[in-house]
Structure formats: structure tokens, C-alpha cells
NUZARO-462861 format. One record per atom (N, C-alpha, C): residue in one letter; chain; x, y, z. Coordinates in steps of 0.2 Angstrom, whole numbers. Example, Ala and Ser with C-alpha at 12.3 -4.5 7.8 and 13.67 -1.06 7.14 Angstrom:
2
A A 66 -28 39
A A 62 -22 39
A A 66 -16 39
S A 64 -11 35
S A 68 -5 36
S A 64 0 39
This chain:
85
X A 4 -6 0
X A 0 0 0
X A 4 6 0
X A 10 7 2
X A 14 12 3
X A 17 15 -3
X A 18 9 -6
X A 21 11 -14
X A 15 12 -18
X A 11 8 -17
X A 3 10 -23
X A 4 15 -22
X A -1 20 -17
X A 0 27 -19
X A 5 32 -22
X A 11 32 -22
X A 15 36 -25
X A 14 34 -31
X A 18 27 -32
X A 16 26 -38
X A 9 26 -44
X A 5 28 -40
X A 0 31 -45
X A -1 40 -44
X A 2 42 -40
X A 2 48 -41
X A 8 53 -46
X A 15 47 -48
X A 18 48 -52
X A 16 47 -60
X A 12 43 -60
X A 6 40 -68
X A 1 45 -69
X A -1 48 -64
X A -6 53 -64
X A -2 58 -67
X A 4 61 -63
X A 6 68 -66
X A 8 67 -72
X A 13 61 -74
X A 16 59 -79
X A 10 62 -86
X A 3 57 -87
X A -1 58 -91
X A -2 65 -92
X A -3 68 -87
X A -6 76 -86
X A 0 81 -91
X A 7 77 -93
X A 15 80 -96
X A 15 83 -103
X A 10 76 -106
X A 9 78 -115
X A 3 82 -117
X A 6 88 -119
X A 3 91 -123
X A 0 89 -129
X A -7 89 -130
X A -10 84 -137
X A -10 93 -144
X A -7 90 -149
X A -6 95 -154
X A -13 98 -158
X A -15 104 -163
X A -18 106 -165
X A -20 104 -171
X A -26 98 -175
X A -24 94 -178
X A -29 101 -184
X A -29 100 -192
X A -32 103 -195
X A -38 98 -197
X A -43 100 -198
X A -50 95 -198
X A -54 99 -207
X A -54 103 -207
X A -58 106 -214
X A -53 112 -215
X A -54 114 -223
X A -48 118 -227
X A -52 120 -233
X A -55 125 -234
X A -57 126 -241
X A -57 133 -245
X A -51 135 -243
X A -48 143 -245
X A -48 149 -243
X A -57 149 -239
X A -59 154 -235
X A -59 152 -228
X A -59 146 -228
X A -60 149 -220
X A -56 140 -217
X A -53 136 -211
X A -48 132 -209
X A -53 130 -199
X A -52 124 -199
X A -54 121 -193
X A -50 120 -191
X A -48 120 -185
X A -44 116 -181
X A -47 115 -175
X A -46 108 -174
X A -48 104 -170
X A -42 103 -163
X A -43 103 -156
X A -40 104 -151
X A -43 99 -144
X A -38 95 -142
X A -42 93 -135
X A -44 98 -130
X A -51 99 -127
X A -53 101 -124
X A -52 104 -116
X A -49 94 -116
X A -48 94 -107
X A -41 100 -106
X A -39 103 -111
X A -34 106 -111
X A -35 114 -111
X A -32 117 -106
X A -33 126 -106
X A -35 131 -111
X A -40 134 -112
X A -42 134 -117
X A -35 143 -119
X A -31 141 -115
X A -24 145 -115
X A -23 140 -121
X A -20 137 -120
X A -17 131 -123
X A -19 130 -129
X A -26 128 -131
X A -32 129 -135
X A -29 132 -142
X A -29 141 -137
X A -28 145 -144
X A -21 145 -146
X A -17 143 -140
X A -9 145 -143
X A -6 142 -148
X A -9 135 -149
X A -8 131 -153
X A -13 129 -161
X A -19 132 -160
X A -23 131 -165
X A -22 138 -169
X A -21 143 -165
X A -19 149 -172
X A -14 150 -175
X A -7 147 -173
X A -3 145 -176
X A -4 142 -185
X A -9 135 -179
X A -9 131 -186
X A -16 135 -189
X A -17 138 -190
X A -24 142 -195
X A -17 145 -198
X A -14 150 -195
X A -10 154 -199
X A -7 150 -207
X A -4 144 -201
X A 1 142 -207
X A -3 141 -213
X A -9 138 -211
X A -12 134 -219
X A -16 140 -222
X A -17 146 -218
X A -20 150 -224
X A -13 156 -226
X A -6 153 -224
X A -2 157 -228
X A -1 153 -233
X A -5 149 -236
X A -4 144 -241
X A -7 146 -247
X A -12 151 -246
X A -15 155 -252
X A -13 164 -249
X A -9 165 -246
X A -6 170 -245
X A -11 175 -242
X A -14 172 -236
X A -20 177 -232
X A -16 176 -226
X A -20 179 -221
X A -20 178 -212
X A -27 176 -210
X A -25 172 -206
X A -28 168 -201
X A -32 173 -197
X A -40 174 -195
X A -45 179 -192
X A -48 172 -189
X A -47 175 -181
X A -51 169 -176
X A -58 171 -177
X A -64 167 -177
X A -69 167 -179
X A -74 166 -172
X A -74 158 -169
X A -76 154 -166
X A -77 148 -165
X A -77 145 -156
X A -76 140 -155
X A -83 134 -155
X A -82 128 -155
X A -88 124 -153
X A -84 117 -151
X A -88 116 -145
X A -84 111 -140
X A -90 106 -142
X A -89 100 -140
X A -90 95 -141
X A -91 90 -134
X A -95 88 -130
X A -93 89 -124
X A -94 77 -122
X A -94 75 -127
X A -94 69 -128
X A -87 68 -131
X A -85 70 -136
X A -77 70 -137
X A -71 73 -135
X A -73 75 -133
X A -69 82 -129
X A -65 87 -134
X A -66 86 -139
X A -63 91 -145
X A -68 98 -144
X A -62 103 -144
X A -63 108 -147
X A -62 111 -155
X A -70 114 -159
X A -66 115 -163
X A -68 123 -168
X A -61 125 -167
X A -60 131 -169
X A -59 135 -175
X A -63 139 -178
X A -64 142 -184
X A -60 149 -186
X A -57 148 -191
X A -53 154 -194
X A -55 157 -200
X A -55 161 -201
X A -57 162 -209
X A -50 165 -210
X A -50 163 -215
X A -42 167 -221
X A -46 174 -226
X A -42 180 -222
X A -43 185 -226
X A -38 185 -227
């Protein structure tokens, strides 16, 4: 019993360590989704998904304009709307 405890307490934080990335879900010249775990700070959220808007809408040579979020509360995805002006 002495060990169980810690050693789930090390399992616990450990998991809590990976940050899950900003994946792109939809792409259609004007506007880019990204898709983000939700159980994650919605700090975290946007520092990572505006990024990835920017890069793919510098691919037709725009910028990334944050739009709006929609959570998902069965999949814990959030997912974030950019439009490319």
C-alpha cells in the first residue's frame, strides 16, 4: 500500500505532461478548422490552433482571423474556426 500510492500519483502527473497538438479537420480557401483537446486550457487551446490556422491559410497567402469555438462535450474536442482574409 505504501508504494501504490506514489506510484500512482507519479502515472497521474506523468499523463497530465503531453501536450495533445492542434490537428487541421476542414480547409477550403476561405476559412480552416482546427480541432483541439478540450480537457486542455483553453490558453493552450488557442496557442496552438492559431498557429496552425495561420500556417495553412499562408498557403494562399491570407491571415488567419479567429472566428469561433464549438466544443464538443462527448469528445472532448474543441473546434476552432478561422477564416483566411
Amino acid at each position: 500500500m505504501k508504494l501504490t500510492v506514489p506510484a500512482a500519483l507519479v502515472l497521474l502527473s506523468l499523463s497530465a505532461c503531453g501536450n495533445t497538438p492542434a490537428i487541421v479537420s476542414d480547409f477550403n480557401g476561405d476559412s480552416v478548422k482546427v480541432v483541439t483537446n478540450s480537457m486542455e486550457t483553453t490558453e493552450y487551446q488557442r496557442s496552438v490552433a492559431g498557429p496552425e490556422a495561420q500556417r495553412i491559410c499562408q498557403t494562399r497567402g491570407k491571415k488567419a482571423e479567429y472566428a469561433s469555438t464549438r466544443t464538443n462535450s462527448q469528445t472532448y474536442e474543441s473546434e476552432h474556426l478561422y477564416l483566411c482574409m
